[in-house]
VEXKE-673561 format. One line per field, with one value per atom (N, C-alpha, C): atom name; x, y, z. Coordinates in steps of 0.02 Angstrom, whole numbers, always signed. Example, Ala and Ser with C-alpha at 12.3 -4.5 7.8 and 13.67 -1.06 7.14 Angstrom:
// VEXKE-673561
atome N,CA,C,N,CA,C
xx +660,+615,+660,+642,+684,+645
yy -284,-225,-165,-112,-53,+2
zz +390,+390,+390,+354,+357,+394
END
This chain:
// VEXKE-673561
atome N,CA,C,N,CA,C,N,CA,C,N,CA,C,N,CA,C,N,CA,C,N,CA,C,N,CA,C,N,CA,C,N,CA,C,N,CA,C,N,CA,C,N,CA,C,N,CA,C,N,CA,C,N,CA,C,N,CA,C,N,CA,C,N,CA,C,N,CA,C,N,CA,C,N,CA,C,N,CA,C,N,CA,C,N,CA,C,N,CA,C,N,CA,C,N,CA,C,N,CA,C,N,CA,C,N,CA,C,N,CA,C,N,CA,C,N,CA,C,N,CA,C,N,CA,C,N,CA,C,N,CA,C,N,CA,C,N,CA,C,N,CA,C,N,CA,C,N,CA,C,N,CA,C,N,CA,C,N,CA,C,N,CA,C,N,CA,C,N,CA,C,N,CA,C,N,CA,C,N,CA,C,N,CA,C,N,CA,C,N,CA,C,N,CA,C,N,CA,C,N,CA,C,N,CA,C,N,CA,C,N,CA,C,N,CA,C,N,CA,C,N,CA,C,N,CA,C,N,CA,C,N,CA,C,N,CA,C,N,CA,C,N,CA,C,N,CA,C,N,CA,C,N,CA,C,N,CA,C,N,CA,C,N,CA,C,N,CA,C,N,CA,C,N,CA,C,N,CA,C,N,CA,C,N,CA,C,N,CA,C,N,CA,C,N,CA,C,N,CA,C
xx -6885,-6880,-6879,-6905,-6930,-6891,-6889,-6852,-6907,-6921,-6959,-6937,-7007,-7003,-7029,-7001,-7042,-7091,-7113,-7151,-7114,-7125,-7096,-7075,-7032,-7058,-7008,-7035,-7032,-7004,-6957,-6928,-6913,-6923,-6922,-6859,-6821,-6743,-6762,-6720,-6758,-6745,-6710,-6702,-6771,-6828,-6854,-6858,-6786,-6791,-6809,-6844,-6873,-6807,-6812,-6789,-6842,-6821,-6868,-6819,-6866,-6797,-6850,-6821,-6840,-6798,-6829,-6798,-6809,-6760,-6783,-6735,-6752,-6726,-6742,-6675,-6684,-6662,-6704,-6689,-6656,-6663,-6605,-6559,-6532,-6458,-6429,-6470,-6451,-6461,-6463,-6454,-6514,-6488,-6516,-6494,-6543,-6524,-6556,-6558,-6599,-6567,-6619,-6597,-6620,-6594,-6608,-6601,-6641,-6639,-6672,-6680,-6720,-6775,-6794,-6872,-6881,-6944,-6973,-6964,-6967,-6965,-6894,-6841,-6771,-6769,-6792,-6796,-6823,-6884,-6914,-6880,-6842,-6801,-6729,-6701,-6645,-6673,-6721,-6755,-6765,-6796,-6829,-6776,-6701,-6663,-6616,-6620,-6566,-6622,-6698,-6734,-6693,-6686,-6675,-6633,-6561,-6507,-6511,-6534,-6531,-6578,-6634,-6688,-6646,-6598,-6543,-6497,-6471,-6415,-6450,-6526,-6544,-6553,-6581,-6601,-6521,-6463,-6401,-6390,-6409,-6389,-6438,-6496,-6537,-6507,-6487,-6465,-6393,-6347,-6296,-6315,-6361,-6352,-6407,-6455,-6477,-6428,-6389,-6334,-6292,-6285,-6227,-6275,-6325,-6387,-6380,-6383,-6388,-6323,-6257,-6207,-6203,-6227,-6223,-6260,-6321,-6347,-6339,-6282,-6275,-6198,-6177,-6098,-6128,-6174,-6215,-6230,-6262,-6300,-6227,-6168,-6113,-6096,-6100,-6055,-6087,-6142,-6205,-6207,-6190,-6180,-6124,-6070,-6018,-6016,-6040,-6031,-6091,-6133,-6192,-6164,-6125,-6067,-6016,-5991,-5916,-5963
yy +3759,+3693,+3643,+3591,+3541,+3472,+3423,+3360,+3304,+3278,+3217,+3185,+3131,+3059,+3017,+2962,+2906,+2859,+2823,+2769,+2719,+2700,+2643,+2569,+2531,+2483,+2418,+2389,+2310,+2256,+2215,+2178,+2114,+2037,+1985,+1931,+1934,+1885,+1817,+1785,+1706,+1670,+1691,+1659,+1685,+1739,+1762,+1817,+1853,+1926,+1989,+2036,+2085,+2128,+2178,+2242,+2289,+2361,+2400,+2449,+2505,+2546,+2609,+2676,+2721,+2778,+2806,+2853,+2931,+2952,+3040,+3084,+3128,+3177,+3238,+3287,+3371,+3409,+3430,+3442,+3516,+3563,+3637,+3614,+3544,+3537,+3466,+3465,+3436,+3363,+3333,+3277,+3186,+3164,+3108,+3038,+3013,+2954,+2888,+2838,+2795,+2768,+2743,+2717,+2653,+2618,+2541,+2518,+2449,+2447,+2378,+2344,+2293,+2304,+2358,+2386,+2445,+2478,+2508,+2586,+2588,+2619,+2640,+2605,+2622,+2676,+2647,+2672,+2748,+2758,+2818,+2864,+2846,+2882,+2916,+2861,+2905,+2938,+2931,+2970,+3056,+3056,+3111,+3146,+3125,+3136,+3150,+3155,+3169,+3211,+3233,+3287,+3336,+3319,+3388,+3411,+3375,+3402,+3444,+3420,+3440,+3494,+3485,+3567,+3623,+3593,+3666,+3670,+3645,+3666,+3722,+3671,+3728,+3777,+3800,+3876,+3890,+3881,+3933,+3951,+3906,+3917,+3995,+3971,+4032,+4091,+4096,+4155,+4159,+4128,+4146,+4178,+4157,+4177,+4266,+4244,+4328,+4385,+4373,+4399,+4423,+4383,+4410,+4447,+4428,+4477,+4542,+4570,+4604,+4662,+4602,+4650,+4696,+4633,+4663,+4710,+4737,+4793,+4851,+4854,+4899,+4923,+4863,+4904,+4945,+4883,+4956,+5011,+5044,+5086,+5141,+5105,+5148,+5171,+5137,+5166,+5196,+5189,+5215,+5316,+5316,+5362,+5410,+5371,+5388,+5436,+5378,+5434,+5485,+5498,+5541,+5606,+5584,+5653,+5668,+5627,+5635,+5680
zz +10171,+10143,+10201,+10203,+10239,+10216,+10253,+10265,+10245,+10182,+10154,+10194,+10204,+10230,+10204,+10193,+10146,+10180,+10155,+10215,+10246,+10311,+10316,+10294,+10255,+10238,+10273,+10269,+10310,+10246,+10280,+10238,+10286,+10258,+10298,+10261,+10314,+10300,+10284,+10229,+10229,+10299,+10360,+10426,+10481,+10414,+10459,+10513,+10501,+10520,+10506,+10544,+10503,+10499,+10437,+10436,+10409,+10451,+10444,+10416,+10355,+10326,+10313,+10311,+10276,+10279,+10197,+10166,+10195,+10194,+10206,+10165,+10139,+10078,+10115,+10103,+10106,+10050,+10016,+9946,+9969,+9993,+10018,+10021,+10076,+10056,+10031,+9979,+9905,+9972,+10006,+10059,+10046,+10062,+10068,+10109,+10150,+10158,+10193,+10202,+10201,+10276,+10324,+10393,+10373,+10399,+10425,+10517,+10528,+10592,+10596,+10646,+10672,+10701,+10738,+10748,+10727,+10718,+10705,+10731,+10798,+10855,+10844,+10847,+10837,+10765,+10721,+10631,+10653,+10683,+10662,+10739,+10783,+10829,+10783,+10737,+10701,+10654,+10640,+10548,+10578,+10676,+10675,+10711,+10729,+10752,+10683,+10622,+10572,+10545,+10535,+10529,+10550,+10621,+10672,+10672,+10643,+10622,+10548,+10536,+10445,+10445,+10488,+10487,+10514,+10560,+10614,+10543,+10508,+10465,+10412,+10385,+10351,+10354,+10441,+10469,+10478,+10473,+10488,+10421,+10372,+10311,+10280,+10310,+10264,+10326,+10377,+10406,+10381,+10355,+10339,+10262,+10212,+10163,+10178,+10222,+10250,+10253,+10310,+10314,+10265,+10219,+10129,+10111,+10093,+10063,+10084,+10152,+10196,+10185,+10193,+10210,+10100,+10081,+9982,+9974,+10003,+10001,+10031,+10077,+10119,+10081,+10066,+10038,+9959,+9920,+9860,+9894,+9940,+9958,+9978,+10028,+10008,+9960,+9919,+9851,+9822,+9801,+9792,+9806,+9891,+9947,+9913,+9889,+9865,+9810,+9777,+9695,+9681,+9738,+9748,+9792,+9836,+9846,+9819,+9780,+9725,+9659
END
């Protein structure tokens, strides 16, 4: 699972200031959230910098749930072991 990005969009203050904003969604861990900023350059430095967090959480997550998977088939296969010599 992968980290949506929305488009950039641009917004102008009635004093004439820009804001620049965008959305990014990680649907694996249920996540969402929207950056704001005054340039552009700033906006898409935190967007690809909270990717990179949220892509590392998802890869521990699918190795932690590997792992349960892993250890749940091995304790069946004991018991399994078990009542095949009992």
């Amino acid at each position: 699972m992968t980290t949506r990005v929305g488009q950039l969009e641009v917004s102008e203050s009635a004093r004439g200031m820009f804001t620049y904003r965008v959305e990014i969604w990680h649907d694996g861990l249920r996540k969402h959230r929207v950056i704001k900023g005054s340039e552009p350059e700033v906006v898409q430095r935190k967007a690809s910098m909270q990717i990179a967090e949220w892509d590392e959480k998802w890869s521990q997550a699918q190795a932690r749930d590997r792992d349960c998977r892993e250890k749940d088939g091995q304790k069946r296969q004991q018991e399994a072991n078990k009542r095949l010599a009992a």
